[in-house]
N, C-alpha and C positions, 0 to 999 in steps of 0.2 A: 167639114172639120171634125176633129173628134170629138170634141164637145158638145154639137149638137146634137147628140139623142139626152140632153139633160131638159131642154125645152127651151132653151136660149142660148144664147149668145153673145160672147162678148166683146166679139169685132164690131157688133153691135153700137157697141158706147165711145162714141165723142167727148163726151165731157160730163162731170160729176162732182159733186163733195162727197168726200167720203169720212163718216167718224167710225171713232174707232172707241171701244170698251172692253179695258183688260178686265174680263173674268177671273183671272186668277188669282186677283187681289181680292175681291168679294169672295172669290173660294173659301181662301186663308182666314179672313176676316170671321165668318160663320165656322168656320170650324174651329178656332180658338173661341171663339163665344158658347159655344156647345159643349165644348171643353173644359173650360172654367164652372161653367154654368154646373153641368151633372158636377162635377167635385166638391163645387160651394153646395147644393142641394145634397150631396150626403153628408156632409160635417154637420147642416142645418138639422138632418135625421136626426142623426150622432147626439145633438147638441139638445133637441126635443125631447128624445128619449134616455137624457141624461146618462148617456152611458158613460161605464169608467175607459178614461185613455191611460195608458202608460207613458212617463216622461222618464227617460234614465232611467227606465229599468223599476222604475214605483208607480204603481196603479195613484192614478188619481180620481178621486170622484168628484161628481159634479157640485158639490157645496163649496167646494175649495175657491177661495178667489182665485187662484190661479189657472184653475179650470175656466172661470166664469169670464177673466181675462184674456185668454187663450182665444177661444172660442168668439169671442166676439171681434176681439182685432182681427182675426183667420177671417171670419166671414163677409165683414165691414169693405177688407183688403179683396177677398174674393167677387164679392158681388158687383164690389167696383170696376175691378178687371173685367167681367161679363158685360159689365155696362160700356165699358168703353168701346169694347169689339162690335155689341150692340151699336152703338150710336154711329161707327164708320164703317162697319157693314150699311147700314140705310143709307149713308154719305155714298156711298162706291155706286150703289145703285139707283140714286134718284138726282146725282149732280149729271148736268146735261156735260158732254163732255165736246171738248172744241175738234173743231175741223184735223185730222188726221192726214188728208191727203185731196188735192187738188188737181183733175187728170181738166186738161182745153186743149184746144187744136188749133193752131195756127197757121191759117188758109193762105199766108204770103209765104211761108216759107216747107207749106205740105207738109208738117209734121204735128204727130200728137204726140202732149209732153205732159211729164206729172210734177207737182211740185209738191213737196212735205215738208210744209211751214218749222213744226218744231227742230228736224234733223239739219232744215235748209239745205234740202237736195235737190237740184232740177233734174228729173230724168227724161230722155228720150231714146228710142232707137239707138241711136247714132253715137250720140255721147250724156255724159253725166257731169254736172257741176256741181258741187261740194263744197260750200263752207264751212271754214273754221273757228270759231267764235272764240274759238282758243286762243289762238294764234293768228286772229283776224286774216285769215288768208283762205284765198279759193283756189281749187285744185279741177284741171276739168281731163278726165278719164275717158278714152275714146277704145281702147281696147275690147274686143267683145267679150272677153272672159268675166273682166272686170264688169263691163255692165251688165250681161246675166246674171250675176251673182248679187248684184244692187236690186235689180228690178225684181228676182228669188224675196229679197230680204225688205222690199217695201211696198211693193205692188202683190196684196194679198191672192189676186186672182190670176196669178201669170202661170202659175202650175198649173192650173188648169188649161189653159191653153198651149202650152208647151208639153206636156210631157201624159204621158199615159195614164188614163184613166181605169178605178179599179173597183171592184164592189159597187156600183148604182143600184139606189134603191128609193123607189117613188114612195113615199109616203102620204097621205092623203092632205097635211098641213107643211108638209117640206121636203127635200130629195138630197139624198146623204149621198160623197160620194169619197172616193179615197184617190190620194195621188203620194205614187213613192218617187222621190225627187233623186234624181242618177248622182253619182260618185258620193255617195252620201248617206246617212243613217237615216236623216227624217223622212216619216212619212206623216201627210197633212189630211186629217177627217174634216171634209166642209160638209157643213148642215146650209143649206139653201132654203130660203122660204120659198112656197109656191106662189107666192102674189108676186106676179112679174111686171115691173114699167120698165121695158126693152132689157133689162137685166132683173134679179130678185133685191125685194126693195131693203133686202138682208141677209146676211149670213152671218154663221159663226165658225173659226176656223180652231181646230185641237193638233198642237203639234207636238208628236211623240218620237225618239231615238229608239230605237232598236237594233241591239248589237247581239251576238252569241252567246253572251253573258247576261246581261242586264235591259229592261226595255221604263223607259220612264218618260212620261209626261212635261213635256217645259212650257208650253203656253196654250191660250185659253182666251180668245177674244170675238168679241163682236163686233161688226160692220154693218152702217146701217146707211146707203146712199140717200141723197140729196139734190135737186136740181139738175137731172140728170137729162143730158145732149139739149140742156138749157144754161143761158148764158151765168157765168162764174161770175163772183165779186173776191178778189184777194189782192194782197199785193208779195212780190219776191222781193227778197231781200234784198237791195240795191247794190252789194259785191256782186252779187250773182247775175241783176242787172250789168254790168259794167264787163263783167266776163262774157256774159252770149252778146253781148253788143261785138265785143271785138272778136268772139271765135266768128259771128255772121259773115265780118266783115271781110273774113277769109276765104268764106264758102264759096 
């Protein structure tokens, strides 16, 4: 397959937990904190070395209560802002984050299938089951457009096995590799870890548009498997129970 000159495989995998951590909320987080920070640290200069600011157009000095006023609500207000971005930056990074997605295989009916608890999607091959929490109703998609286009959008690793591989580069701690996904702008940089149990025990995936105009970054997440071609504990959502009970009963 084209995927194996990476060192694995992901016909490989039977069954997994897989989480998932959006990096790009930690991005934002640290950069609004760095942000605030240097601004609140030069007013603080500012404010040390008593220099004069202008308010409307009149130099103010620093003896003036209104300076001394200024200055201190500006810093108080800034340093808090710093603190905040502080305090959920460390939240983004050190809260353990729940099960993103649930791939088993179901040896009576020969098929592997994934489940994503929060979206309440069952996917397989064949077809795709979808709730609505909305509108309490489930929807099941058997078209193959439709469900390559699901499995593109929740199953982080299917590009890789579907569609051509570009740039591979081993690195001594990881193997970076690129995939440009057809009728379409995105292309996907996975970072793979080199410590392998039948797939790598993590990656991270960076997804960028690039158009003839503009090329820009939209997401930024990390996967770390679980329990991997070892027995799952979950449970589906019981619409979605009650829908593969009756689409089976067709089969």
């Amino acid at each position: 397959m084209i995927y194996n000159g990476l060192g694995f495989d992901f016909s490989n995998l039977r069954s997994c937990t897989l989480y998932k951590k959006n990096r790009m909320v930690s991005m934002v987080f640290v950069i609004m904190f760095f942000t605030f920070l240097i601004i609140s640290l030069v007013f603080l200069l500012i404010y040390l070395n008593a220099g004069t600011i202008t308010v409307n157009g009149t130099p103010v000095d620093s003896d003036d209560p209104s300076y001394q006023s200024f200055f201190i609500t500006f810093l108080v207000i800034m340093f808090s802002v710093s603190l905040f971005f502080l305090i959920f930056t460390v939240l983004s990074i050190v809260i353990k984050e729940k099960p993103y997605l649930y791939m088993d295989s179901d040896d009576f009916y020969s098929e592997v299938f994934y489940y994503i608890p929060k979206s309440n999607v069952y996917l397989t091959e064949k077809y795709v089951i979808k709730y609505n929490a909305f509108n309490r109703s489930s929807k099941v998609m058997t078209d193959t457009e439709t469900i390559e286009k699901l499995f593109n959008k929740y199953i982080p690793w299917y590009g890789i096995m579907k569609y051509k591989l570009k740039d591979i580069r081993f690195k001594e701690k990881y193997t970076t590799v690129k995939v440009k996904y057809p009728r379409s702008y995105l292309t996907k940089l996975f970072k793979f870890s080199n410590d392998i149990n039948v797939v790598p025990v993590s990656f991270t995936v960076s997804d960028t548009y690039t158009t003839a105009v503009s090329r820009r970054n939209t997401g930024l997440a990390k996967y770390n498997f679980d329990l991997v071609n070892r027995a799952q504990h979950f449970e589906i959502h019981p619409d979605i129970k009650k829908e593969l009970h009756s689409l089976r009963e067709t089969m």
